[in-house]
C-alpha positions in Angstrom: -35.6 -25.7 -26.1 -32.3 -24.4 -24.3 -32.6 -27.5 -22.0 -32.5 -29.9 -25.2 -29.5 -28.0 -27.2 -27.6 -28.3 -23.3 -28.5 -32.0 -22.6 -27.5 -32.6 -26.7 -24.3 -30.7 -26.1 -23.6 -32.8 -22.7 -23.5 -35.8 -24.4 -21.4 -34.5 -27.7 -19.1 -33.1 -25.0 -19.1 -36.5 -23.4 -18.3 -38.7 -26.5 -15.6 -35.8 -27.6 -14.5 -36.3 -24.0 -14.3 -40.4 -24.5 -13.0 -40.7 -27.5 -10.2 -38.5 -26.8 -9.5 -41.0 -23.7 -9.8 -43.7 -25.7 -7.6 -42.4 -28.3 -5.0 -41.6 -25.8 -5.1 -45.1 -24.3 -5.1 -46.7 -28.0 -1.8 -44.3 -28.9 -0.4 -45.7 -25.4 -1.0 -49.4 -26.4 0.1 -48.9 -29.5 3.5 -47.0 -28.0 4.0 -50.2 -25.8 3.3 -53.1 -28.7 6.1 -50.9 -30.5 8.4 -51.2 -28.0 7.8 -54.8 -27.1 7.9 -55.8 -30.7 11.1 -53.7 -31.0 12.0 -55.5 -28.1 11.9 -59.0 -29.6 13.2 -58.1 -33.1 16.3 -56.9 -31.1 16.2 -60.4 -29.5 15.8 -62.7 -32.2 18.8 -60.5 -34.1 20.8 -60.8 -31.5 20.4 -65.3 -31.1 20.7 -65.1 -35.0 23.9 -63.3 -34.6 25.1 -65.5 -31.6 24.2 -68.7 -33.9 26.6 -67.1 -36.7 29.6 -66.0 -34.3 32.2 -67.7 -32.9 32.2 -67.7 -28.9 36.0 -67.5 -28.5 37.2 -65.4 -31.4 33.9 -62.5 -32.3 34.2 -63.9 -36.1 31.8 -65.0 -38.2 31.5 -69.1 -37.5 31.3 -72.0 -40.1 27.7 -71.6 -40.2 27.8 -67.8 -41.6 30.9 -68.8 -43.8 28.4 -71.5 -45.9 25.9 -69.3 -45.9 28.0 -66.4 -47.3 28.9 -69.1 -50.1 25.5 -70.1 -50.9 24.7 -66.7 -51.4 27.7 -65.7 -53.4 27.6 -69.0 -55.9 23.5 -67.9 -56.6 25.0 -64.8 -57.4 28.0 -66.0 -59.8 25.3 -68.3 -61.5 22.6 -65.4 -62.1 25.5 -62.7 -62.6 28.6 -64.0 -63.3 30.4 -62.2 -59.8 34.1 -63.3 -58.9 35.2 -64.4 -55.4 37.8 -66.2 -54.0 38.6 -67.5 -50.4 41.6 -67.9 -48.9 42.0 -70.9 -46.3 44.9 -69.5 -43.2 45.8 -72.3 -40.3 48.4 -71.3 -37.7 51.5 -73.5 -38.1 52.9 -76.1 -35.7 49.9 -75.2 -33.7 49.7 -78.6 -31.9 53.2 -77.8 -30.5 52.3 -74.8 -29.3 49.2 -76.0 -27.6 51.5 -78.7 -26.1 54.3 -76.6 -24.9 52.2 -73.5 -23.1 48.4 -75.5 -22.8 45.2 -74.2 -24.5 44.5 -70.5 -22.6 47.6 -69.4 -24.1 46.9 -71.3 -27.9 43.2 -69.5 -27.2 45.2 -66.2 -26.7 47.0 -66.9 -29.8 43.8 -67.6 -32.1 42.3 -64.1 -30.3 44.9 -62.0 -31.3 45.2 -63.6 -35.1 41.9 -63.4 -35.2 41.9 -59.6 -34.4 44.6 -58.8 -37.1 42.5 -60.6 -39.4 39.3 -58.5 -38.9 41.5 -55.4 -38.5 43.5 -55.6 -42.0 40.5 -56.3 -44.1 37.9 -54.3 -45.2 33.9 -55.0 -43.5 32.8 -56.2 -47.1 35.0 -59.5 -46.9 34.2 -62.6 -44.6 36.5 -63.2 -42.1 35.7 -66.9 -40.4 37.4 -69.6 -37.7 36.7 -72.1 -39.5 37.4 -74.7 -37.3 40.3 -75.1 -35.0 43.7 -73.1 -35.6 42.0 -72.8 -39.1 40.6 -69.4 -40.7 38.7 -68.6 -43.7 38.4 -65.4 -45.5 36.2 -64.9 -48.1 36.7 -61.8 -50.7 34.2 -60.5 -52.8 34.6 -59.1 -56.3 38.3 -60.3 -56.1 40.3 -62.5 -58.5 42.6 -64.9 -57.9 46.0 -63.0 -58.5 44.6 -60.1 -56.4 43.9 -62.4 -53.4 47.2 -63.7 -53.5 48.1 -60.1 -52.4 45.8 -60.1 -49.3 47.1 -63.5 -48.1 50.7 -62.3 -48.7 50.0 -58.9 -47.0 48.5 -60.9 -44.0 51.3 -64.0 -43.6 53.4 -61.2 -43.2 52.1 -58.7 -41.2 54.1 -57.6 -38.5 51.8 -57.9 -35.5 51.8 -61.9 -36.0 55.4 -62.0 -35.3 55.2 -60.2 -31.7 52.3 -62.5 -30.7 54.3 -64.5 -28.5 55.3 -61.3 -27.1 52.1 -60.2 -26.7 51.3 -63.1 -24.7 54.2 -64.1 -22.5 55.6 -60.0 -22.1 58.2 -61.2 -19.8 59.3 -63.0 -22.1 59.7 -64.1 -25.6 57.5 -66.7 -26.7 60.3 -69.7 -28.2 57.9 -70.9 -30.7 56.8 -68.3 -33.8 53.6 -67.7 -34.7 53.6 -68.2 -38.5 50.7 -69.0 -40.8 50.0 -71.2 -44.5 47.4 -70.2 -46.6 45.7 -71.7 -49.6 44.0 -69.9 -52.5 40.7 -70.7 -54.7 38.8 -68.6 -57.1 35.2 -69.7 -57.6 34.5 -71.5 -61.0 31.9 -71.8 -63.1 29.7 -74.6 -62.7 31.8 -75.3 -59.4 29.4 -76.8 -56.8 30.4 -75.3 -52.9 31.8 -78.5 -51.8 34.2 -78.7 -54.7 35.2 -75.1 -53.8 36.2 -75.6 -50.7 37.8 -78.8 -50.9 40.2 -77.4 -53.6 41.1 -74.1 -50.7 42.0 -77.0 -48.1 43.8 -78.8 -51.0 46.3 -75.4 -51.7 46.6 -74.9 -47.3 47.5 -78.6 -46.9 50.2 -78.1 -50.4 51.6 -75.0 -48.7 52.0 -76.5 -45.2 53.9 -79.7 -46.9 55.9 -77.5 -48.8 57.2 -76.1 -45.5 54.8 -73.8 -44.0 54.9 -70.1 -43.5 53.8 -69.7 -47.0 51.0 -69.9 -49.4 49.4 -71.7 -52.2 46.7 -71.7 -54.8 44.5 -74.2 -56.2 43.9 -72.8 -60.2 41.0 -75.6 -60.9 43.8 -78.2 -61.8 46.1 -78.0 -59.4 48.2 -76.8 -56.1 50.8 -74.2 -57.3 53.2 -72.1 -54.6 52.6 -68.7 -54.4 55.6 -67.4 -56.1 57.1 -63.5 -55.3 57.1 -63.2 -59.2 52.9 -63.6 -59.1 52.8 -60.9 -56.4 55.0 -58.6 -58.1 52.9 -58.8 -61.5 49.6 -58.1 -59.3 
């Protein structure tokens, strides 16, 4: 009888002994598909995020700005939110291209683009939108209130010194100033529309003279006035 209970505990002592193996090698697998599917999710975020950035600047590209939009005009439709985007292009850009070639103007767009990101807050969109032209999109703000924000940044004091900044032995003989136009979203407004009327108050303000910005109100172009930025 003892030789039965030993043979019977052998092989209970060899499945316990087994499993346990196999129960190691299944927490090992198991380990490894985690990492390697870890792995690939870190992967696929990272092309998604290259697909939405622009290469020379770090910002968000035209691709994320639209699809910032689409989400934000779903939103005003189900819930009534408020944005508005401002449109900035960097005047007499052409001439500055021509007079100091494109590394420099590339310099130029790099260091805008850096004030840009660094004066506004992580919940707004800031976007090249194509060009020497930026887009900035501002959640939960109305349109007197973004008028402030594209005032604040025309003027701010590091967009001055960028020829510095680029040619420090000397001063750079063009300035770096910007125009901006101003839309707030509108009901029943389709995305297209929206942005066309943004590029409709940039192109007002750079006739008008540049250096200076302008807002589209759903009729028309009107300059940003210091009276409007006062009373906001």
């Amino acid at each position: 009888m003892s030789w039965l209970v030993l043979i019977i505990s052998s092989i209970a002592l060899g499945f316990i002994v087994a499993a346990s193996f196999l129960r190691q090698r299944f927490q090992r697998d198991l380990s490894a598909a985690r990492v390697e599917i870890e792995e690939q999710q870190q992967q696929m975020d990272s092309i998604i995020a290259e697909a939405r950035t622009d290469p020379l600047t770090g910002l968000a590209n035209r691709r994320a700005l639209d699809e910032e939009l689409v989400r934000l005009f779903s939103l005003k439709q189900r819930k009534g939110v408020t944005f508005t985007l401002l449109m900035f292009d960097v005047d007499h850009f052409k001439s500055f291209n021509d007079q100091h070639g494109h590394q420099i103007g590339d310099q130029v767009l790099q260091i805008l683009a850096r004030n840009l990101k660094s004066t506004l807050p992580d919940m707004d969109l800031v976007a090249r939108y194509g060009g020497e032209e930026f887009a900035v999109i501002l959640p939960g703000t109305f349109l007197k209130d973004a008028v402030c924000v594209g005032e604040r940044i025309r003027k701010l004091p590091d967009l001055k010194s960028v020829g510095t900044e680029c040619f420090p032995d000397d001063q750079c003989e063009l300035p770096i100033t910007v125009s901006y136009g101003a839309a707030e979203g509108i009901d029943g407004e389709i995305q297209d529309e929206f942005l066309e009327r943004a590029d409709q108050a940039l192109y007002a303000a750079k006739q008008a003279g540049r250096d200076r910005g302008f807002i589209h109100d759903g009729q028309e172009s009107k300059p940003v006035s210091s009276a409007s930025v006062s009373a906001s």
